[in-house]
ZAMARGU-4260 file (C-alpha; in steps of 0.2 Angstrom, whole numbers, plus 5000, padded with zeros to 4 digits):
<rodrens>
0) 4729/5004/5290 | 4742/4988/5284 | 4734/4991/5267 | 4737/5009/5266 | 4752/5009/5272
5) 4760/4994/5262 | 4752/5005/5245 | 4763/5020/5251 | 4776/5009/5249 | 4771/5002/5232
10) 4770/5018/5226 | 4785/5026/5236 | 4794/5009/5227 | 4788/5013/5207 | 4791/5032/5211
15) 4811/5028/5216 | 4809/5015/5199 | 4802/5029/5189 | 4816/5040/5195 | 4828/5030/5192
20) 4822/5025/5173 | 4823/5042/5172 | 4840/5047/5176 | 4847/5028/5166 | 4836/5037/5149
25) 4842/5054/5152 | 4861/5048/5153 | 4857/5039/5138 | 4873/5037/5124 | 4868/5030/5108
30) 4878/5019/5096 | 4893/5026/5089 | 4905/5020/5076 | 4918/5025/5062 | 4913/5023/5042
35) 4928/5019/5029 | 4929/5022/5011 | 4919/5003/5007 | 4905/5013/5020 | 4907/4997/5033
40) 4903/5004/5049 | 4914/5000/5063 | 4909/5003/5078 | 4918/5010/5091 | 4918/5013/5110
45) 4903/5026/5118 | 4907/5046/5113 | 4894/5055/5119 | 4879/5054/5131 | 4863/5065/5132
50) 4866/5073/5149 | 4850/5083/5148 | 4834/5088/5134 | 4828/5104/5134 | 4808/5103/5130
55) 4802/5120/5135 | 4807/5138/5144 | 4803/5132/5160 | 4796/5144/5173 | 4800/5159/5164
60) 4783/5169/5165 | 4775/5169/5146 | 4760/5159/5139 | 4769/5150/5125 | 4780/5138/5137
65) 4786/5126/5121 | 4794/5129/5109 | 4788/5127/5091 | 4797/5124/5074 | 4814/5131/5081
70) 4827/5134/5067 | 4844/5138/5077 | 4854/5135/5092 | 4868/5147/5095 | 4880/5145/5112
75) 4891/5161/5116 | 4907/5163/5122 | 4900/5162/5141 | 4890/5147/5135 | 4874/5155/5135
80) 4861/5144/5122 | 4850/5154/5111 | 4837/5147/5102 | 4828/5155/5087 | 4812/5148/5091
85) 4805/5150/5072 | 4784/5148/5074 | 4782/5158/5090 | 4793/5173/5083 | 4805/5173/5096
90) 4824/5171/5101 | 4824/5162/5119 | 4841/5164/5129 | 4848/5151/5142 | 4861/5151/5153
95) 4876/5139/5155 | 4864/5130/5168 | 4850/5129/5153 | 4838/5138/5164 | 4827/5151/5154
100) 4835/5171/5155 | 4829/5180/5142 | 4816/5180/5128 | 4817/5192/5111 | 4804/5196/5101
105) 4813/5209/5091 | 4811/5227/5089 | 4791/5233/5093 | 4788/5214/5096 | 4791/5211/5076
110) 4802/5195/5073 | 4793/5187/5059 | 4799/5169/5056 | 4815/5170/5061 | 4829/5155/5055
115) 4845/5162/5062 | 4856/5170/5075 | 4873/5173/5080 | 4881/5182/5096 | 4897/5189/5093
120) 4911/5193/5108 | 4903/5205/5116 | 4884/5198/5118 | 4876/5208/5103 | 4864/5196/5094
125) 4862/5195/5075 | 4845/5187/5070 | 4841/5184/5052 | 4820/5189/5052 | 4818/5177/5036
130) 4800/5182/5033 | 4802/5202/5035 | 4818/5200/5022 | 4833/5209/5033 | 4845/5205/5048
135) 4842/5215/5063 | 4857/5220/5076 | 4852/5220/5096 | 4861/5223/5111 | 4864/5211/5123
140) 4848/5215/5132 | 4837/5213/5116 | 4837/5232/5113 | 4835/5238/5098 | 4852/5243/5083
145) 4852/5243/5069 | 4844/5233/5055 | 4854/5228/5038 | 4841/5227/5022 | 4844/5220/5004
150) 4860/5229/4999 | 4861/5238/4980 | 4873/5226/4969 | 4875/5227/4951 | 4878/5208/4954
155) 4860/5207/4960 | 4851/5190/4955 | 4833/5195/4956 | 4833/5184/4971 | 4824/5190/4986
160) 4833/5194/5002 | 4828/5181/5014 | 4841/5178/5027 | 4841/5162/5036 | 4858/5157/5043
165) 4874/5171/5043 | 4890/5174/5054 | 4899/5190/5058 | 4915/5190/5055 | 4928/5199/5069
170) 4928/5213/5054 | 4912/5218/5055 | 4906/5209/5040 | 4890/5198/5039 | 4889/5182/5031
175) 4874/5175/5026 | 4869/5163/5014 | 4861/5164/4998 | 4856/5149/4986 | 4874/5146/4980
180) 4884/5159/4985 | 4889/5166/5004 | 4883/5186/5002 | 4896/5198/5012 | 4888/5213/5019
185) 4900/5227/5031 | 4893/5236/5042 | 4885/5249/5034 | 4875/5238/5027 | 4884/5239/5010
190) 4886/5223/4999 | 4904/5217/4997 | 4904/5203/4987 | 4897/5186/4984 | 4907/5173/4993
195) 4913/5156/4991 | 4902/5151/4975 | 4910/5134/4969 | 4918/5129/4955 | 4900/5122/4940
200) 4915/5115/4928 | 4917/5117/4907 | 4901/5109/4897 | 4906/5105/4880 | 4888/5106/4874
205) 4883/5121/4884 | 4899/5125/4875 | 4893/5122/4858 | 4876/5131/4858 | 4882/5148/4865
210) 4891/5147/4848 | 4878/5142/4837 | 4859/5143/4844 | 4850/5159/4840 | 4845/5170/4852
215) 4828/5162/4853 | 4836/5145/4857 | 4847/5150/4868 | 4831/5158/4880 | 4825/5139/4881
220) 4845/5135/4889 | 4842/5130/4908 | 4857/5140/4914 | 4867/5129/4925 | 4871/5133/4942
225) 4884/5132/4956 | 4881/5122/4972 | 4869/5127/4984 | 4875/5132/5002 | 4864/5126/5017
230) 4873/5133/5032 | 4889/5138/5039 | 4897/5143/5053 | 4913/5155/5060 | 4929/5144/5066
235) 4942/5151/5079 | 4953/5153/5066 | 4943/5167/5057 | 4938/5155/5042 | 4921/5151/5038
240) 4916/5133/5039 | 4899/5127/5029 | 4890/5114/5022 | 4883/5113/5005 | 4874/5100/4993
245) 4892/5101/4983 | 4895/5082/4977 | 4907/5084/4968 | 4920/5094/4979 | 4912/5089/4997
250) 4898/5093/5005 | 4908/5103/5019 | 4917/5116/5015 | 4931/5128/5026 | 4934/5143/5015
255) 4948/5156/5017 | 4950/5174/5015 | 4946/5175/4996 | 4933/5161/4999 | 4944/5145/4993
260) 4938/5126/4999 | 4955/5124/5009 | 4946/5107/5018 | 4947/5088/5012 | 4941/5088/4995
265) 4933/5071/4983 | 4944/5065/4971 | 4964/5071/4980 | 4977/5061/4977 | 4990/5060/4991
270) 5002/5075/4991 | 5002/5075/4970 | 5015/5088/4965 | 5001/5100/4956 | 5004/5104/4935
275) 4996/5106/4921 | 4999/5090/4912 | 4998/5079/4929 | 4980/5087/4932 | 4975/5081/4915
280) 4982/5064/4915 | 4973/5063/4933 | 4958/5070/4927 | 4957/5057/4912 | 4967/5042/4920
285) 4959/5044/4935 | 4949/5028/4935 | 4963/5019/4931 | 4973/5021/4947 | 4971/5018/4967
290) 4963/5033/4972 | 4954/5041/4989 | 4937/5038/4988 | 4932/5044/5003 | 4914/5053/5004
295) 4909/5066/5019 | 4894/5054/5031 | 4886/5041/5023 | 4877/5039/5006 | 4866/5025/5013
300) 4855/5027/5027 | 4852/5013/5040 | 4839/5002/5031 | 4852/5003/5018 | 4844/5015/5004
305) 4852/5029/4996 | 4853/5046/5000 | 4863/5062/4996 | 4868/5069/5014 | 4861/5085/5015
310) 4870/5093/5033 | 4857/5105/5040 | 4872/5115/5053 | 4890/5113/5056 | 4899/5119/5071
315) 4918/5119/5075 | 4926/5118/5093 | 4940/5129/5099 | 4953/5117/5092 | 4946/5116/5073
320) 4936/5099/5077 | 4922/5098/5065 | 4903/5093/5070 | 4888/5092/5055 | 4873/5085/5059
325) 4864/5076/5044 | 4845/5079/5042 | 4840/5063/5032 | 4846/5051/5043 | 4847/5061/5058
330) 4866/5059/5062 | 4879/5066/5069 | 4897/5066/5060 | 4912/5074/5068 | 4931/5076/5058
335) 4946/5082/5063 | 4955/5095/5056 | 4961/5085/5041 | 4944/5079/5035 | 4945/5063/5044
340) 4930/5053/5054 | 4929/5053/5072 | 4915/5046/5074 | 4897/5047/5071 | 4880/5043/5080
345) 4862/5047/5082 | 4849/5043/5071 | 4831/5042/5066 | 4819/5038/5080 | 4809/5045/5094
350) 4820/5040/5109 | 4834/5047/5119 | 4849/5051/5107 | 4840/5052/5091 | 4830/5063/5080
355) 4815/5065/5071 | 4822/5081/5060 | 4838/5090/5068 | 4839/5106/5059 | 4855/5115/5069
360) 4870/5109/5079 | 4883/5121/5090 | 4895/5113/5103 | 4899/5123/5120 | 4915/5126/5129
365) 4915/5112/5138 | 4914/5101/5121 | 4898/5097/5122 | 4887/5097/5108 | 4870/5103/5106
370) 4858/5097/5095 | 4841/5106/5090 | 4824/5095/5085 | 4812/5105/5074 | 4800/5094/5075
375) 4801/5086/5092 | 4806/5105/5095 | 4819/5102/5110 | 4839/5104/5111 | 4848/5085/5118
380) 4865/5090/5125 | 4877/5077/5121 | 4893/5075/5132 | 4908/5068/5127 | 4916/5052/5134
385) 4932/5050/5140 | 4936/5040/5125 | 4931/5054/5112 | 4939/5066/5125 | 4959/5057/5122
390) 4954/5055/5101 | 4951/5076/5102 | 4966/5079/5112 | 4978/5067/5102 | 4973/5076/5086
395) 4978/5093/5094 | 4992/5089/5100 | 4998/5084/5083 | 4991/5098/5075 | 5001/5107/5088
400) 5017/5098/5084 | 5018/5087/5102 | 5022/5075/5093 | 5026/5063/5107 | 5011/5067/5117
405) 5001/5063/5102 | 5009/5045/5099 | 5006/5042/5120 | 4987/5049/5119 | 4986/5038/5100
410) 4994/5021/5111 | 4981/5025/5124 | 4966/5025/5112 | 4973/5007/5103 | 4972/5002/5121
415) 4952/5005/5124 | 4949/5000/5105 | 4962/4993/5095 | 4951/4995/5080 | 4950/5013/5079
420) 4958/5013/5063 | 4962/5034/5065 | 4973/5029/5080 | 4984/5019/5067 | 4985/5035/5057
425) 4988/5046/5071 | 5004/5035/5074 | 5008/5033/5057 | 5008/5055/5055 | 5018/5054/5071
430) 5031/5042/5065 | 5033/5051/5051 | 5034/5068/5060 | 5047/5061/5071 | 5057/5054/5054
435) 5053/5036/5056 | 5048/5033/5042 | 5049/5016/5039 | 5039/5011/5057 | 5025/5025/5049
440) 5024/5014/5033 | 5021/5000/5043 | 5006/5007/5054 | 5001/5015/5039 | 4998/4997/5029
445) 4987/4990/5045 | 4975/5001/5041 | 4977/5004/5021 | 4983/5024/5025 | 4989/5025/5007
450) 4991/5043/5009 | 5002/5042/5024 | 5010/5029/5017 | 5015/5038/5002 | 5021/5052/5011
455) 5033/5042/5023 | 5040/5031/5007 | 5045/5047/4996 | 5055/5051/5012 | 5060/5034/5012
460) 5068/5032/4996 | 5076/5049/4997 | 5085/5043/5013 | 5090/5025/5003 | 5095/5033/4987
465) 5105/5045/4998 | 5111/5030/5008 | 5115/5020/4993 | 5115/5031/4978 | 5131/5022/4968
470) 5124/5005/4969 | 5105/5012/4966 | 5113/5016/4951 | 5124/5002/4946 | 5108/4990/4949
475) 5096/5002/4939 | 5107/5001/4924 | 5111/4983/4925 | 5091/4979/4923 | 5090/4993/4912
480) 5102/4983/4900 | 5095/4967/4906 | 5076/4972/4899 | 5084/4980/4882 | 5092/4962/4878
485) 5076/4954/4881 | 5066/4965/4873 | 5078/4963/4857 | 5081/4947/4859 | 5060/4946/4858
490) 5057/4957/4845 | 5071/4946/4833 | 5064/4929/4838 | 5045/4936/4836 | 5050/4941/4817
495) 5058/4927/4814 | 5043/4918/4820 | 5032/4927/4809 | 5041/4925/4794 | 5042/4907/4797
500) 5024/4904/4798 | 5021/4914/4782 | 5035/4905/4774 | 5031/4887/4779 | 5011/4885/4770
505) 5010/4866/4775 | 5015/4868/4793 | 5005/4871/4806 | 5009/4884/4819 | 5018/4876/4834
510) 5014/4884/4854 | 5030/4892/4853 | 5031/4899/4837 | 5013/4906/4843 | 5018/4912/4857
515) 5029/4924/4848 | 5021/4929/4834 | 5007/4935/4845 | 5021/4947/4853 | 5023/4951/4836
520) 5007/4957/4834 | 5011/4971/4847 | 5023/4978/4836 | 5017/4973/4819 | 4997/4972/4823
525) 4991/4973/4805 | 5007/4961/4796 | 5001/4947/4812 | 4981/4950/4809 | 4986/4950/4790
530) 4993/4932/4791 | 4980/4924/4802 | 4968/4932/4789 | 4978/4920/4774 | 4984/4906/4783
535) 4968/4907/4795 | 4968/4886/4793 | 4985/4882/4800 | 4982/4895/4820 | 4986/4883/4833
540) 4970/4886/4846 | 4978/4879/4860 | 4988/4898/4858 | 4970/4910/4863 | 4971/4897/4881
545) 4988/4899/4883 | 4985/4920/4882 | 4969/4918/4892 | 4978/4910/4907 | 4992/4919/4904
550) 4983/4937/4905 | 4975/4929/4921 | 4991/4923/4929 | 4997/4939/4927 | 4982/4947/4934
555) 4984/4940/4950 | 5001/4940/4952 | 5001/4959/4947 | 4987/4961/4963 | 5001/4952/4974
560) 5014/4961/4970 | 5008/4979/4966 | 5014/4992/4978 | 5004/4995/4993 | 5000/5014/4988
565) 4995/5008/4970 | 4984/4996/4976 | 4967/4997/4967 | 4957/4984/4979 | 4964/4976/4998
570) 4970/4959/4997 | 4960/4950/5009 | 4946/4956/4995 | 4955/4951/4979 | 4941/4937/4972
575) 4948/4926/4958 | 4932/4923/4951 | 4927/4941/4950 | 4945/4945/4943 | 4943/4935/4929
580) 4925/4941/4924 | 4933/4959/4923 | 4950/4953/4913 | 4940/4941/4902 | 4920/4948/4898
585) 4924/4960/4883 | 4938/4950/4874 | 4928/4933/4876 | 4911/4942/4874 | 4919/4950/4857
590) 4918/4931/4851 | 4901/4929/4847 | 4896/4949/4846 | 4910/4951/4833 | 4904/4934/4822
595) 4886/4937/4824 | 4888/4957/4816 | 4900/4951/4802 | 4889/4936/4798 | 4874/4948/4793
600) 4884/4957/4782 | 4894/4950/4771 | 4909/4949/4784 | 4924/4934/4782 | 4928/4931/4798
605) 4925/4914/4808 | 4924/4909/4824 | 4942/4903/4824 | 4952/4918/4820 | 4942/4928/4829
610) 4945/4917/4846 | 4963/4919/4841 | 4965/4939/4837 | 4952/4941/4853 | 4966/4932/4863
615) 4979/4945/4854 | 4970/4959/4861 | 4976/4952/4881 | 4995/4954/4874 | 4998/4972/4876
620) 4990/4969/4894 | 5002/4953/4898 | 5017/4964/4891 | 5014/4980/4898 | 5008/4974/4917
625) 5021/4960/4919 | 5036/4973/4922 | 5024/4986/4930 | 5020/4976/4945 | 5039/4976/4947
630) 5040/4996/4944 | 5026/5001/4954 | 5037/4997/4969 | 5049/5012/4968 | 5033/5020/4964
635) 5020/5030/4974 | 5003/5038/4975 | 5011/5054/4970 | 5015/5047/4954 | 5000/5039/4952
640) 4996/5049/4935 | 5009/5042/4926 | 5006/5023/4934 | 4990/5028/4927 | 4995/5030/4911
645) 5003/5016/4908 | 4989/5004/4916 | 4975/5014/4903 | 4988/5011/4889 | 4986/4993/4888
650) 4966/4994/4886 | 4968/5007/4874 | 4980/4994/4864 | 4968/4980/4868 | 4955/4991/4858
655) 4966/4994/4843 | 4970/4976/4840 | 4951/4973/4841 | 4946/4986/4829 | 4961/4981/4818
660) 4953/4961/4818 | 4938/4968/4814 | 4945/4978/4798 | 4958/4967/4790 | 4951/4949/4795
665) 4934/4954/4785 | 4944/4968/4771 | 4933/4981/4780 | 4936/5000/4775 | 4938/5012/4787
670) 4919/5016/4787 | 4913/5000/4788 | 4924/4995/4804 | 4916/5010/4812 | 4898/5004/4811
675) 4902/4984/4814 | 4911/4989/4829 | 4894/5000/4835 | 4882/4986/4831 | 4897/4974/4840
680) 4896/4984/4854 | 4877/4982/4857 | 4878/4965/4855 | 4889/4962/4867 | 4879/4973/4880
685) 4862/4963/4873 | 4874/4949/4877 | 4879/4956/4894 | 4859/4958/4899 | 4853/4941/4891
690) 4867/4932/4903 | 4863/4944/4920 | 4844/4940/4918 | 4847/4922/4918 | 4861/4922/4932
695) 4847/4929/4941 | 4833/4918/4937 | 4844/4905/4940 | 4846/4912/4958 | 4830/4911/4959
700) 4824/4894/4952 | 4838/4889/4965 | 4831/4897/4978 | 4814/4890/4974 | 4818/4872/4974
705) 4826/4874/4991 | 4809/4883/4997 | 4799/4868/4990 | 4812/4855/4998 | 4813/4865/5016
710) 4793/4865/5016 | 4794/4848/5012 | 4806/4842/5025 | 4794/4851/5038 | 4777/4845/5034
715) 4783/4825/5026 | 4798/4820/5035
</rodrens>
């Protein structure tokens, strides 16, 4: 009886343990954190926890109790939950409790592989019946409307009509998507348009073959097409939010009434007063200045290999916060209403919190999120934190011009995690709301907010020019005149130093006399390259070191002092080492490429003069950079194109004096310059190969001696 009775207690004891295992995995959160632009993932406190999984319909009477390859998950106004359960032909309705209440099988019991649904305000369902190529309309209690077929267009593609995902819009219009385009349906079932196709660009050699390939030719042309769209979704706002395989403009996408992107786009820079030649000079200089390079999730998954995000749904909350869910990786990224992280969590796995293949997203009115399984076929409910909970409201309160109860909810969220980098911003778009400018170019730099930055320091400068604008002026022209006598004085002493070393055949050429004649090759590049070429015996080589440090020198100085906004890499990474690779690999790798393709044919050139003219290539660099640091300081982002400009400038001029050197130091024609400078080219990228490959083995030769020596030490000592 003792024995019995102390097993009902054993088994009472794992019971309450079970339980309670249970309810700990069902509460679950999972880790969440905050990517930048360099993809380093910060974490950041809990935001959501699974509050509840939904498996199965529970006890509502029908044989098929789990669900199987489910597509969709749709929650109403009333915070009922559909879900298109795909394989078992069905649309299952819970309500807010997430207890089974209705099941839908379509008109005469005929849903046929169905992928999509949306409710609209008054409880009508829309389903999207992929397989049997049309979108039927029923009521709220699964009866029977209307159904919407492949409309006639002119415009038609050939493609079939296979609905998966759509919307309707508070117009009556349906919205579904098709390969690259969103197709536009009203209520008639009329076709109205094709929706939101982007932008596929200009192809020079597409160009070119429409004008000369024959017809026949041009039948083997691969027509080029726009993105594809994968989902989308309907905002409060009216506008359709979607997500496509779009790399070039963003993946997610919020289009307006004549189907514009109007979200965060790849590639914008700062608030860039929009014109013709500014969108060139950025388009072609954009490489050349600090840019946002921001990208929408993650490019590399967590076992760090690469992917392309592919976001299976999108969903938007009452106050225009943005949730995607990414099927590759299995995680979960929300924005704000600018574009920017909030967080993100989930992932790849079989427990509590993550995913084997999410396939839809919708978030409730209580702001939780649900997430859809296809192949573990359940919904998780996630429910946000109290932490998440302050970041939403601090960002609609801004949005909603409360300025100061922003800043207090921004100061409360520093105060859980003072690393949440957004909460920095959300203070420095306060400040700047609130005309401090100067304080929001502070909290901007803390977290490297170039764009906030360059806002508040254009209204900055106003303010001081304003403030100051006699003095501004006085001091502007007094270095105006101050840099046009040196430039002068420069340009005399230069020629004058050229002219002496032509003049004086037995002296050699002293470091200062050097020094300025190679600022006379900026001005006079073939009268310099033409005198080293004839008096190539009395070049002073201590002048190439001298240009070499010097270009180096200003390098760093220039990453020191360059305006914040302008910035092309943090400080705290700036890596000597690796700055003088990049300033010095294609003028000192020129050296031996250069001598090695004029040696073979017939060229005059030597080792000597071309070390020196290779060193006369860093001068335009050295001149050019050395006043810029200074100028970029009255600069910002939003005039970035022409900072850009001046910055490509100097590489261009580094490649004239190059190909000048390789002309005039070997009496090269025109033609001839052309091909040494090809076959220099791919000697210096053999050159480049030859010196990677033994970097590497050399790393590897180093990291097999410490291998022998560790196993060594282990098994002899």
């Amino acid at each position: 009886m003792k024995s019995l009775k102390k097993l009902g207690v054993s088994l009472l004891a794992g019971l309450m343990c079970l339980i309670t295992v249970s309810q700990t995995a069902l509460a679950a959160g999972t880790e969440s954190y905050v990517t930048g632009d360099d993809s380093y993932r910060q974490p950041v406190p809990q935001s959501y926890n699974v509050i509840k999984t939904i498996n199965n319909i529970g006890d509502y009477e029908d044989k098929k109790v789990y669900f199987k390859n489910p597509q969709d998950v749709f929650v109403d106004d009333n915070d009922n939950i559909y879900i298109v359960d795909t394989d078992n032909n069905r649309v299952v309705k819970l309500n807010s409790n997430y207890e089974t209440d209705a099941i839908f099988y379509g008109p005469d019991k005929a849903f046929k592989k169905p992928q999509g649904i949306f409710v609209d305000e008054d409880g009508d369902m829309y389903v999207a019946d992929t397989d049997n190529n049309r979108i039927v309309h029923m009521d709220p209690k699964g009866n029977f409307v209307e159904e919407f077929l492949n409309p006639e267009t002119d415009l038609d593609t050939g493609e079939s009509f296979t609905p998966s995902k759509l919307i309707v819009s508070k117009t009556g219009y349906i919205y579904t998507v098709r390969s690259e385009n969103i197709m536009a349906i009203d209520g008639n079932g009329e076709f109205r348009g094709y929706y939101g196709q982007t932008n596929i660009g200009y192809n020079l050699v597409e160009a070119l073959m429409r004008i000369f390939a024959s017809e026949d030719q041009l039948r083997f042309v691969t027509k080029r097409l726009a993105s594809s769209y994968i989902n989308l979704t309907l905002g409060s706002d009216g506008m359709i939010y979607a997500t496509s395989v779009d790399r070039s403009e963003g993946e997610i996408k919020k289009l307006n009434s004549i189907g514009t992107n109007i979200f965060r786009k790849y590639g914008s820079v700062g608030n860039s007063i929009s014109n013709p030649i500014t969108d060139f000079i950025n388009d072609v200089f954009a490489s050349a200045v600090a840019s946002t390079s921001f990208k929408f999730g993650e490019y590399f998954n967590d076992e760090g290999m690469y992917i392309e995000p592919e976001f299976a749904d999108i969903c938007v909350d009452a106050n225009g916060i943005v949730t995607v869910v990414e099927r590759l990786n299995g995680k979960v990224y929300q924005y704000d209403q600018d574009g920017n992280m909030l967080v993100a969590f989930g992932g790849l796995g079989e427990k509590t919190g993550t995913f084997t293949r999410p396939s839809a997203i919708d978030v409730d009115s209580k702001g939780n999120l649900l997430v859809l399984d296809r192949i573990n076929c359940n919904v998780q409910v996630f429910e946000p934190t109290e932490f998440i909970q302050m970041v939403h409201q601090a960002t609609t309160t801004y949005n909603a011009g409360d300025y100061a109860k922003s800043y207090e909810l921004w100061r409360r969220v520093l105060a859980v995690d003072e690393n949440y980098d957004l909460a920095h911003v959300g203070i420095a778009k306060t400040y700047y709301k609130q005309g401090a400018f100067k304080l929001s170019m502070e909290e901007s730099m803390i977290v490297g907010d170039r764009d906030t930055y360059t806002m508040a320091f254009d209204e900055y400068k106003y303010v001081v020019l304003r403030e100051y604008f006699f003095g501004i002026i006085l001091l502007a022209c007094a270095i105006i005149a101050a840099v046009a006598f040196v430039v002068v004085v420069l340009l005399k002493s230069s020629k004058k130093a050229y002219w002496n070393y032509m003049n004086n055949k037995e002296q050699k050429m002293t470091i200062p006399q050097g020094l300025l004649f190679s600022f006379n090759t900026l001005v006079h590049p073939m009268d310099s390259l033409e005198a080293i070429r004839y008096n190539r015996k009395r070049i002073n080589m201590a002048i190439p070191f001298i240009l070499f440090i010097t270009a180096f020198v200003v390098r760093m100085a220039y990453l020191y002092i360059v305006h914040f906004p302008l910035a092309s890499i943090e400080l705290e990474d700036v890596n000597p080492l690796f700055e003088a690779v990049k300033l010095w690999i294609v003028p000192i790798s020129w050296i031996p490429a250069s001598f090695m393709a004029t040696s073979i044919s017939g060229g005059e050139s030597k080792i000597p003069e071309i070390t020196f003219a290779s060193a006369l290539s860093l001068v335009p660099y050295i001149v050019i950079n050395l006043p810029l640091m200074f100028l970029s300081n009255i600069m910002s982002k939003s005039q970035s194109s022409w900072y850009g400009v001046f910055e490509a400038l100097s590489f261009i001029l580094m490649f004239i004096i190059m190909f000048l050197t390789m002309m005039i130091l070997n009496n090269y024609s025109m033609k001839e310059t052309i091909g040494m400078m090809l076959v220099t080219a791919f000697l210096m990228l053999v050159l480049w190969l030859v010196i990677f490959l033994c970097y590497i083995l050399t790393g590897r030769m180093i990291q097999f001696v410490i291998s022998l020596f560790e196993e060594f030490r282990l098994n002899f000592l």
